[in-house]
N, C-alpha and C positions, 0 to 999 in steps of 0.2 A: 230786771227789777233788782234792787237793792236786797241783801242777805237780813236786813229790819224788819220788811215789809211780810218775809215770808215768817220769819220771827215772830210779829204781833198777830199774824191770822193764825198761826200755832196757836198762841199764849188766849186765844179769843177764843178758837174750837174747843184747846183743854178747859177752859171753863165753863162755858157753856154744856161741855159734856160729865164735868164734875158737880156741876148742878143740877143735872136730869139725875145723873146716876147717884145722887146724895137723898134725891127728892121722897122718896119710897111710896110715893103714891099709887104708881104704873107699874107693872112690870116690863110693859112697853116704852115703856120713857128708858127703865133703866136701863133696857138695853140697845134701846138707841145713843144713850151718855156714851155707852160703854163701846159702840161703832166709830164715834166723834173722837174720844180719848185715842183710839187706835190711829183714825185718821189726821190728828193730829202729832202724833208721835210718828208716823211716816212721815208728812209731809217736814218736819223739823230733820230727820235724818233725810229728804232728800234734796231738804236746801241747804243742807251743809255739804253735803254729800259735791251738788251745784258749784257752790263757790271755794270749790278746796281744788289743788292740783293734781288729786288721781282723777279726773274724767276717764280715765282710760281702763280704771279697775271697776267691773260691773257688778261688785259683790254688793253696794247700796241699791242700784237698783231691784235686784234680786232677792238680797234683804226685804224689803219692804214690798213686794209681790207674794213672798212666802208670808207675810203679815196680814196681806192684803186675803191672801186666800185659809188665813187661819181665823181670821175675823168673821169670813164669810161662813164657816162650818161651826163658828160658835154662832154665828145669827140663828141657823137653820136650828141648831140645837137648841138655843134658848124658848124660840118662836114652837119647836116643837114641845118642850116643859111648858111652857104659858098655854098653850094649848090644851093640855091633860088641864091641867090648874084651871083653866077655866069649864072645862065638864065635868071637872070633881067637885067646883064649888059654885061656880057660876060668876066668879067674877074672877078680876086681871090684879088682882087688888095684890103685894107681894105681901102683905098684913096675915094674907089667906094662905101664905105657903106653908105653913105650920100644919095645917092639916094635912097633909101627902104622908106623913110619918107614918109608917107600922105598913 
């Protein structure tokens, strides 16, 4: 596939996930923008990565595994804050994070 193609599904994930994560409705939302953002900032370094002439250096692969697996440890984190936040308040709402203070 052409180096466009991966280009516009980048440019379509980053927005799509700069509009969850802009939304402040969810705190689930937000941190699904913010999984989207990531996954789209890999996949743009690994279609460059694709149609460039080091195939042979495997530090973008690698690069974007180590992303892949930093993303996954701030899910787990976030999911476990939203989690507190909704038995200290009862909702997912991030409006409500304000109270966690003291």
């Amino acid at each position: 596939m052409p180096l466009q193609f991966y280009l516009y599904l980048s440019a379509f994930l980053f927005s799509i996930g700069i509009g969850l994560a802009l939304s402040r409705k969810n705190s689930i939302l937000i941190l699904a923008g913010i999984e989207l953002i990531l996954a789209a900032a890999n996949l743009n370094f690994l279609a460059f990565w694709k149609h460039s002439s080091f195939l042979e250096d495997p530090s973008a692969p690698l690069f974007a595994l180590f992303v892949i697996a930093i993303a996954a440890s701030e899910a787990a984190l976030g999911l476990a804050l939203i989690i507190h936040l909704y038995r200290h308040t009862g909702s997912t709402s991030a409006d409500s994070s304000n109270q966690l203070q003291g």
